[in-house]
Structure formats: C-alpha cells, structure tokens
N, C-alpha and C positions, 0 to 999 in steps of 0.2 A: 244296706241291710245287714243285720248281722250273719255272722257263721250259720251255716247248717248244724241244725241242734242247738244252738245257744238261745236263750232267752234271757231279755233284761227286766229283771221282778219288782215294776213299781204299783203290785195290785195293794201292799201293804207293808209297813218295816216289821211285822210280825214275823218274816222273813228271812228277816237277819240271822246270821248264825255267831256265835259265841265268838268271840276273840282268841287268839292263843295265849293271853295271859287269864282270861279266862278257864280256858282247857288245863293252864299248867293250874288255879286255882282250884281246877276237880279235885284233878289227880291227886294233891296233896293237904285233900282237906280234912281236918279232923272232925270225924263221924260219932254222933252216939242216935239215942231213939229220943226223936223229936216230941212223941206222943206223950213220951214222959217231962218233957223239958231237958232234956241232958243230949241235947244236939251242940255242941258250944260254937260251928258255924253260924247255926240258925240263929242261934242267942245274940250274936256278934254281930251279925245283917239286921235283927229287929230292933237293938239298942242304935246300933249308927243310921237304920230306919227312922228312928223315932225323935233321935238327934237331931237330924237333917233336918225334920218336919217342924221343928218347935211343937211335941205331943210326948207325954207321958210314957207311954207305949205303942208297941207296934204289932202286929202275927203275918206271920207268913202264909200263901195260901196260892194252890195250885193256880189260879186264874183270875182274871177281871172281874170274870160274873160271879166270881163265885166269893170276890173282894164286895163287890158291891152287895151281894145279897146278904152276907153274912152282917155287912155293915146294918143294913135296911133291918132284918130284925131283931138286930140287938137294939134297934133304936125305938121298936115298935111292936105290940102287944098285937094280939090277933084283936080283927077286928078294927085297927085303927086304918088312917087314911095316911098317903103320902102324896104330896105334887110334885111332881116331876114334867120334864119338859115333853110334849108331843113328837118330839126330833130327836129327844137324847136316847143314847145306846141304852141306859137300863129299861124305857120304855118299850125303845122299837124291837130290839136282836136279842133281849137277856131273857126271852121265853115266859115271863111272866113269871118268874120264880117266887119272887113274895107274895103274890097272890096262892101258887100253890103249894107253897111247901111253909107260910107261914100264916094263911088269911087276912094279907093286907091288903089294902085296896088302894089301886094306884088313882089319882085323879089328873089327869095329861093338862097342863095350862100351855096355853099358845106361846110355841118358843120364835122370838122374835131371829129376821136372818142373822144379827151377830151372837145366836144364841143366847142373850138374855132371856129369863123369863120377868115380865117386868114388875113391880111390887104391887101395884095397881091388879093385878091378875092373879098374882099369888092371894091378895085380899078380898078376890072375887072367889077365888077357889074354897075360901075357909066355909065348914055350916055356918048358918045363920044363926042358930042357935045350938053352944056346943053341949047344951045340959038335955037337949033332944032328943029321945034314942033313939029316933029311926035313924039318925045322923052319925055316919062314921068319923067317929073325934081324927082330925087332923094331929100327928105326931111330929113330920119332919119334912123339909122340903130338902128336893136333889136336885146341886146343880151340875153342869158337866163343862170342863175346860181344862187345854183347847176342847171344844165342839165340833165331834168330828163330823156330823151331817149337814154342818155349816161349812167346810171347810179347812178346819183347825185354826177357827176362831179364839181369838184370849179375852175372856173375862175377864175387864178393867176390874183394877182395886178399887177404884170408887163404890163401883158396882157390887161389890162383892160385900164392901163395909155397909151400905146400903141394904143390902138384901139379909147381914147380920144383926142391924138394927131391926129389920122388921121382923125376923122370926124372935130376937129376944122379947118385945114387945107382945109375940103372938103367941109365946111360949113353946114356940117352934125348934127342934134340932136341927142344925141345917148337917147336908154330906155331901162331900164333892166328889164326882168320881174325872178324879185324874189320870184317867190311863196317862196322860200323856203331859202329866206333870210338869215336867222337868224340862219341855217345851215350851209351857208355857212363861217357866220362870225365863227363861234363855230369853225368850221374846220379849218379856218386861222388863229385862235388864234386874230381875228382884233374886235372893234368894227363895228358895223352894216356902219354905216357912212362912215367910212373908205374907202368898195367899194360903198356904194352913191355917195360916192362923184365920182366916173368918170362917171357917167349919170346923165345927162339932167334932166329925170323922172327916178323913179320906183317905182312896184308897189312890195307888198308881201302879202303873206295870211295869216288871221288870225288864218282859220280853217283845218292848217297841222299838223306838228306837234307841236306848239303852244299849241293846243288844243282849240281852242275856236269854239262855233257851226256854225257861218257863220260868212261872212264880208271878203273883202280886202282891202288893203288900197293906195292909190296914191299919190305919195308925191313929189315935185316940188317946182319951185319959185310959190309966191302968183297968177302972172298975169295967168300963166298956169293953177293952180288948180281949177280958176276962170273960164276957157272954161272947166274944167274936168267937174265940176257940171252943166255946161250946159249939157252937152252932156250924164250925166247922167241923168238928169231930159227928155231927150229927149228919150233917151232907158228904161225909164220906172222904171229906177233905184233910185227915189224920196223915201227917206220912212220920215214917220211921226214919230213913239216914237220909233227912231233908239236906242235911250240907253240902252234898253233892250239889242242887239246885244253890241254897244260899252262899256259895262259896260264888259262883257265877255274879252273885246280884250284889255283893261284896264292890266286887271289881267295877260292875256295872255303876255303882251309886261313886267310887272312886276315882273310875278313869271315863265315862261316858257322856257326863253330861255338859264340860262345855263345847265339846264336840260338836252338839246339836245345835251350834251356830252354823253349821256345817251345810247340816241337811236344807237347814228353814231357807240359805243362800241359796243352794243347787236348786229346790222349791222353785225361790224367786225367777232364778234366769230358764228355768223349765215355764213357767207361766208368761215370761214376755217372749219366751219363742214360739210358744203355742198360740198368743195372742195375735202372733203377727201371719197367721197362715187363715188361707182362707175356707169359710166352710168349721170353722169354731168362732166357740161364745166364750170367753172367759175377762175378766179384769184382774190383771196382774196386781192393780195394788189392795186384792184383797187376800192377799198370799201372806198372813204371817208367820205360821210355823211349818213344817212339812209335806202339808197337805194343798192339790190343787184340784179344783172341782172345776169343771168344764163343760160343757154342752155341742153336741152335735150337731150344728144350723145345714149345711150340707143334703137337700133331699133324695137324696139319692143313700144317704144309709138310715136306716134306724140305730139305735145305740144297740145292738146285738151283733148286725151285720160288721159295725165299725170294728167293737171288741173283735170278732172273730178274724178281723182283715188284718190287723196288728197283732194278734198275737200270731196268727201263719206266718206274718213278718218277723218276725223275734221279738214284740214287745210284747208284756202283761200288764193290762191296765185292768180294772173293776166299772162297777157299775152301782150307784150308791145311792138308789132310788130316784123316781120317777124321773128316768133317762138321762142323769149325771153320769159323768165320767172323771175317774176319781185317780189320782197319780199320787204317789208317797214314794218321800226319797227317802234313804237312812243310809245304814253304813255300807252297805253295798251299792251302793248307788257310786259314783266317780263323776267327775266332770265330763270325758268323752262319755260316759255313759248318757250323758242327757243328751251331749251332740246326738248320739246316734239314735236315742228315744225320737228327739226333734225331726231327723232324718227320717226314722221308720212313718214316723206322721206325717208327715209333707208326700212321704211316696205315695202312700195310700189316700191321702187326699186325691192325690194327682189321679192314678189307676182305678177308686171305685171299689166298688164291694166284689168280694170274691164272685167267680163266674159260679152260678147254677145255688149260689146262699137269699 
C-alpha cells in the first residue's frame, strides 16, 4: 500500500506537472500581448507548431475543446452538418459547442472498437440529396487519434489516406482532433506530420502527456488559422502575455515527445499485470499508447465500489463510461510506481469492497 496521504495519479496524464526546464523556460520568457500578435514566445511555439505538423500555420489556444471547436467552425457555416464519431471526445465530453455557439449540427456515425469510423458509414451519413433544403449540407468530418474511449487506439495510415480520399471525393474537410498526437506518432514509429498530413486541421495538446501546464494547439493553412483566432477571440479565448504558457509548450514539443515511448511501455507491463489477476477483464495486446481500459468481472464490486476501494488505497483510477476503468501513465508515472499500482489492485481484489460502501 502506499504511504499515508500519498496517491498514485493514473486517472489521466492531464496530471502531469511542468518540468523544471520548463519552469526555468517561464521564468525567462520574453512576453509581449498576444491579442495583438507581438508575444514572440507565442510566435516561436506556433511557427515550430506548424513546422512539426507539416501546415502552414498554427494558434495557440487555452484547451482541447476549445482547439477543437474553434477548428469545427472555421470549417463550417451555421447550419451545416459534421460527422463525427458516436465515441469521440468532441462528440461525447465537449458539451456540444458547435451546435451552440455556432448552429452546427453534429451527425454521430458508428465508431467502430479501433475507433475507425468506416467510409461505408461516413457515405451513409451524407443527405441524399445535397441541393435539398430541408437537408443540413454536410461540411467536414472529425476523426480522433489515439481514441481515447477506445483505449488510445492509433488510426492506421492506411486508414486515414482512405478516409482522405473519400472526403476529397465528398468535398468534405476532414479534422483530426489529436489530443494525443505525438502518441500516436511514437506508436507508428512516423513523424507527427506524417498523419497531418491527411487533415484539413488538427489540433493536439500540450498539457498531456507532453507535460506542459495548459494550451493547445491548431494547426492548418494560413487562410484557416486566420478564422481559428477569430473565433477564438470570440469565445473568450484572447490571452495577453500568453508566453508564459508557450514558453512551456516550446520545451514540451522539444524535449517530450520521444519520451512517450516511455509511457506507452509502463502502459504495456501495467496491462499484462492487471491481466494476470483475477476478477479483471482486459487484453494486454490492445494497449498501444498510454492508455489501458479494463473491466470489472469480480461480483462483488461495481465499478464505483472498486474506484473508491483503490483510491482509500493510494491509487486514482477513473471510470470512462459504461463501467470501464481507465489507467494512464505519463511523466509522473515510474516503474515502482506501476509495482505498486499492481500491488494496490491485487490487494483489493483480495479484501473486497470497502465495509458499510
């Protein structure tokens, strides 16, 4: 068990805290007011942004959802339709934003368990007829990878050339939302660019497992990233001496990412220890990047009782719809630290649900 007071935080690498060559990149970053463009941090993170990505351009922008959404209606006129996956985060947790803050209408296509949506279904989503008006014209389709309600799935490149053949065909945008980017490229052995290049847009985060404390980032042709900072000046999303943040995300894009071979390993041998106890559901060889999703077989807990039996033990795990249990390593994660994640599971298996929960 761990220490009294100590908790080990595998609910999400959201988690992570900043580096100290990050912290020394605060302290001595040169500041101006972003609003106006004359942050030359900000300037310096969106060009090596945009760099990395093989795109035009990039903006910087407080969060995921607010990468994502900014992206969704520069791509999209009120009134148009997008598909997106039934599983993917802009669908399920991003609150419906482009519905209300832009009148777009989402259309959910069945996301298959590796998170493809398959082209077959994106072609069933389209109107039948797009000169129709009662028919929301289709604009753009969103894919998500890794996928994290799958697991931290990686959309094959096959798939992804695939699915850019048939929005060009469709005269579809396609937008990736890669939180988790730079995972996924780890996992494919590709640089980042590689899968950019089959969308339109994409956005990814700084503060995953990167490590850096906030920011995301939007990266596109120049003419697009030019309606993204509209639309973020409009949600509120304007900051003044952003280098503070882009000094972090700097580092982050420079020193963090072959790391996350790191995480996707500790992952790996956190899902063949979990596998081998009794009373869990998981398949280890579905573990590619960070993330492990598990189930509860054991009758004697529900997935509420379980969480709360583990984290009184010093573990934090989540819960990641209908009755998944979801574990993410990153930089604060360690090798004893999975021992002892391991360790806190096997105990609790053993002992049961807390008395009088």
């Amino acid at each position: 068990m761990t220490k009294p007071g100590r908790q080990l935080e595998f609910r999400s690498d959201t988690f992570t805290l900043p580096t100290p060559s990050m912290m020394a990149a605060i302290a001595r970053a040169e500041l101006g007011d972003d609003v106006y463009g004359e942050d030359p941090t900000v300037r310096r993170l969106e060009e090596l942004a945009a760099e990395t990505l093989g795109k035009e351009a990039a903006c910087l922008v407080p969060s995921g959802t607010m990468a994502n959404l900014t992206a969704i209606l520069s791509h999209c006129p009120r009134g148009a339709k997008i598909l997106v996956g039934d599983e993917s985060d802009i669908y399920v947790y991003e609150a419906g934003g482009a519905s209300v803050c832009g009148g777009v209408v989402y259309e959910p296509v069945p996301t298959q368990p590796d998170g493809r949506l398959l082209v077959e279904d994106l072609a069933r989503a389209l109107p039948p007829d797009p000169d129709d008006p009662q028919f929301a014209p289709a604009h753009l389709i969103c894919l998500e990878s890794p996928h994290n309600r799958c697991g931290g799935l990686v959309l094959p490149l096959d798939y992804l050339q695939e699915t850019w053949n048939f929005a060009r065909t469709a005269d579809l945008a396609v937008h990736l939302d890669g939180a988790r980017l730079f995972n996924a490229a780890v996992a494919l052995g590709v640089p980042a660019a590689e899968i950019a290049r089959h969308a339109d847009s994409v956005q990814f985060c700084l503060s995953k497992g990167l490590s850096g404390p906030v920011g995301s980032v939007v990266a596109g042709e120049g003419i697009f990233i030019e309606r993204v900072r509209r639309w973020r000046k409009l949600l509120g999303g304007g900051m003044r001496q952003a280098g503070i943040i882009a000094a972090a995300g700097i580092v982050a894009l420079e020193e963090m990412v072959d790391r996350l071979a790191d995480d996707h390993s500790q992952a790996q041998r956190l899902a063949r220890g979990l596998a081998l106890l009794p009373g869990l559901l998981l398949d280890p060889a579905t573990v590619q990047t960070n993330v492990v999703l598990f189930r509860v077989t054991d009758d004697r807990f529900t997935w509420r009782t379980f969480l709360q039996a583990t984290r009184a033990a010093g573990l934090r795990l989540s819960e990641l719809g209908r009755g998944r249990i979801r574990a993410v390593t990153h930089s604060g994660v360690g090798p004893a630290d999975i021992d002892e994640a391991l360790a806190i599971v096997d105990e609790v298996l053993r002992r049961g649900p807390l008395e009088g929960i």
